[in-house]
N, C-alpha and C positions, 0 to 999 in steps of 0.2 A: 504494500500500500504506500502510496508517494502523498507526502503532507505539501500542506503551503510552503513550506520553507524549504521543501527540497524540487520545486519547478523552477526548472531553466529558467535565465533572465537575459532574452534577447534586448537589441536597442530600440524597437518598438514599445514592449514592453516595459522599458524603462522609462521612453518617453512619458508613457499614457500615464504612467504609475505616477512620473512628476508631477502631470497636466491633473490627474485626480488628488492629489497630495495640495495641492496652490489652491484646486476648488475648495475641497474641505475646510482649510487654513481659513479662507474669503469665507466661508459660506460661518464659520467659528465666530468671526470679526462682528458677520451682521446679527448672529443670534444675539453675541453678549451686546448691543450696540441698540436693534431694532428689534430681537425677537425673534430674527429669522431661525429657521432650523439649520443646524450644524452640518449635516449630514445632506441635505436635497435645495434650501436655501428658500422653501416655503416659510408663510407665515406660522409659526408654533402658536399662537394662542395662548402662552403662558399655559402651557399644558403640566398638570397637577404634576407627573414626576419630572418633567424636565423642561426648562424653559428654553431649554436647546435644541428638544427635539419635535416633531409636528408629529401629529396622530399618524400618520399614513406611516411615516419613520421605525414609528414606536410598534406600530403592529408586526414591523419586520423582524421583532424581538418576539421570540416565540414563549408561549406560556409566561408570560411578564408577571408576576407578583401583583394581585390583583386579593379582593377579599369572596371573587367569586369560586363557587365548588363545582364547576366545569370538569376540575381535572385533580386529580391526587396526586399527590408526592408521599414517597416513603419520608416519616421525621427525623429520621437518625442522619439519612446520606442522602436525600433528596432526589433519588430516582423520582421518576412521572412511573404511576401506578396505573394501570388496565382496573381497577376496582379500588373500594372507599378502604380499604383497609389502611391501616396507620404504617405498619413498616413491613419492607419486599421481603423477601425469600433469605438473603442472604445477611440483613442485618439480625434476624431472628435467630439463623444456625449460626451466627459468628458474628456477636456483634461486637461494631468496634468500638475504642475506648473512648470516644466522645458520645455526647448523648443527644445532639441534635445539630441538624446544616438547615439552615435558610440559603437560600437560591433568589435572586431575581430572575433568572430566566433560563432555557435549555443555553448552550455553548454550539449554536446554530443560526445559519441565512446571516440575516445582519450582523446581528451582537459578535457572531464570529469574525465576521470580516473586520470590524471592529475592533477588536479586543487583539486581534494580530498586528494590523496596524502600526496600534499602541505598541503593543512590546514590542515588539521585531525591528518594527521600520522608524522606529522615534517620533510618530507623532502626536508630539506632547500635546497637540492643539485639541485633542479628542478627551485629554485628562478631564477637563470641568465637567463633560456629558457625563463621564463614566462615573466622577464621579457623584454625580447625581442618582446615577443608579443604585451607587453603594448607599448614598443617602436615604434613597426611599426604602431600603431591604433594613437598614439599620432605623427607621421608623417603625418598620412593620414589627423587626424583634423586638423593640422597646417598648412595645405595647403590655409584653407579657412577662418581660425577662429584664432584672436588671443583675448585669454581670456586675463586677467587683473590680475586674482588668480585661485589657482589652491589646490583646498583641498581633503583630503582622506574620505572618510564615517569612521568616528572614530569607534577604539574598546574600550572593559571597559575595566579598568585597571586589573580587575578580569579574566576576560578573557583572555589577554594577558600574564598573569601571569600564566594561566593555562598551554595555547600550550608554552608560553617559547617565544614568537617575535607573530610581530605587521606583519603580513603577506603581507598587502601591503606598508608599510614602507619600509620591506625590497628590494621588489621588484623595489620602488623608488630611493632605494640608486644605484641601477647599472644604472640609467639613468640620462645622463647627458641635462638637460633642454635647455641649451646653443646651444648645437648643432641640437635645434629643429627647434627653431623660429631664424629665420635671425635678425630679429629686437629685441628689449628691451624683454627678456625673463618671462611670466609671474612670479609674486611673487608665491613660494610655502610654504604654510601656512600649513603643517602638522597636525599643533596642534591649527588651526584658530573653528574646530571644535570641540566639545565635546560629549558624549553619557552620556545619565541622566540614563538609564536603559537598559536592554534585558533580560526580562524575559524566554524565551526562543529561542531553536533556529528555526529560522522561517521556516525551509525546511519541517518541520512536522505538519503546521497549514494552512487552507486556505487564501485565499485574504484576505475575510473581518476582520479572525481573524488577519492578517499581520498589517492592518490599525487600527487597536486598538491596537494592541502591540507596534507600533512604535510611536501613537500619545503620543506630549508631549516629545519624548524619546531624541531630540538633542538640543544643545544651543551653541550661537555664542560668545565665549570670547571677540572679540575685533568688533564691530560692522563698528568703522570706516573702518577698512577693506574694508568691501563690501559695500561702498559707492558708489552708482551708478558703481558697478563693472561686469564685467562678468566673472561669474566664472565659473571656469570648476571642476567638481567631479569626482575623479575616486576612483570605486571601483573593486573588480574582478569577479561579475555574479548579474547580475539581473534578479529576476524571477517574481515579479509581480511589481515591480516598485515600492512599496509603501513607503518604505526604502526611495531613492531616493526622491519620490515625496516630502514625508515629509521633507526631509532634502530642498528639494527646496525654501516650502512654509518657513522653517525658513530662509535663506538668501535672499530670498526678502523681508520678514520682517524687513532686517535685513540691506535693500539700494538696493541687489543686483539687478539689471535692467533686466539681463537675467542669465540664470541657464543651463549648458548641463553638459550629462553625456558620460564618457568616461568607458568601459567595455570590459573584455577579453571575456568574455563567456555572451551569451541568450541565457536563457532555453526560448523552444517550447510550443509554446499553453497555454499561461497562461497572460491572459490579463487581463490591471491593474485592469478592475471591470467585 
């Protein structure tokens, strides 16, 4: 199976990718500006989750976080469910060591081409949108859930150095925590986590090899931290969980009492075992 990041990149191709990359950029300028949407350069209408993006944009984003029961998600890892049942097949036989993912949407059509963009290709001009979306999924948990701390799935310093920015950092910085939770806003610990390695990038290996590549990979600087804490994780796409799980099994090691995750994008059909 050949992903976005491994198609050839003819001079055609590079053209349009610019000539699309300068639309978006413009089309960013007029949403923060006039309104317009980021993405197609329609009027947005101040639309309830993103002032950047226009309805038609927004439906390109599949299963979006909505209060409607259209559609089920497992609680634990946020698979979409064929029936009302609370959690799939495999978080039951083995479940993992966090206790709940909220999702804004599948990791599909738009939001995917999107969120690639973003990381891969540097464009930062999409950060505000996105992170509008982390905004509104961190509304909808705050409804029911108030964590204690609140950490990012670390990058390596190698890494970060490569693309140029810490991609969910940034997305963190246009969100103001205060105006989420009513009450004592949880602590945001950035840098509460650490990454010991990543040998590669996980979108090219299976599960099992996912769970060997990540064991061993994180560690907790300040342990009192997640003293009997609940923390919440966000990162931006889970696809088999493992990632996350592991980083779970380290802050409960670690005091933590319970473990959830917060998420833009679930990819489809990839269950943690």
């Amino acid at each position: 199976m050949r992903f976005y990041h491994d198609r050839p990149q003819n001079r055609l191709r590079n053209a349009l990718s610019r000539v699309q990359h300068w639309q978006i950029r413009l089309n960013n300028h007029l949403a923060k500006w006039v309104g317009g949407c980021v993405l197609c350069g329609r009027g947005s209408r101040n639309h309830a989750i993103s002032a950047r993006l226009c309805a038609h944009c927004l439906q390109q984003f599949p299963h979006h976080l909505t209060d409607s029961t259209e559609f089920h998600r497992c609680a634990q890892c946020a698979h979409l469910l064929t029936t009302a049942e609370t959690h799939c097949l495999a978080c039951v036989t083995e479940p993992p060591a966090f206790t709940e993912t909220l999702t804004f949407a599948d990791y599909a059509q738009q939001l995917q081409h999107v969120l690639l963009q973003y990381k891969f290709h540097n464009a930062l001009h999409l950060a505000p949108m996105l992170a509008d979306l982390l905004h509104h999924a961190l509304l909808h948990y705050a409804r029911t859930h108030q964590p204690d701390v609140i950490v990012l799935v670390p990058q390596l310093d190698t890494r970060t150095s490569e693309r140029g920015f810490n991609h969910l950092r940034l997305l963190m910085q246009h969100i103001a925590l205060r105006n989420i939770w009513d009450k004592t806003p949880p602590i945001y610990a950035p840098e509460a986590l650490v990454r010991l390695h990543h040998e590669h990038l996980q979108i090219h290996v299976k599960p099992d090899a996912r769970r060997k590549q990540v064991k061993n990979a994180f560690a907790v600087l300040d342990k009192s931290l997640f003293e009997n804490a609940h923390v919440l994780v966000v990162d931006d796409i889970i696809t088999t969980g493992a990632t996350l799980n592991e980083i779970a099994h380290v802050l409960k090691k670690s005091g933590a009492h319970r473990v959830d995750n917060l998420v833009i994008a679930r990819t489809r059909k990839t269950p943690l075992k």
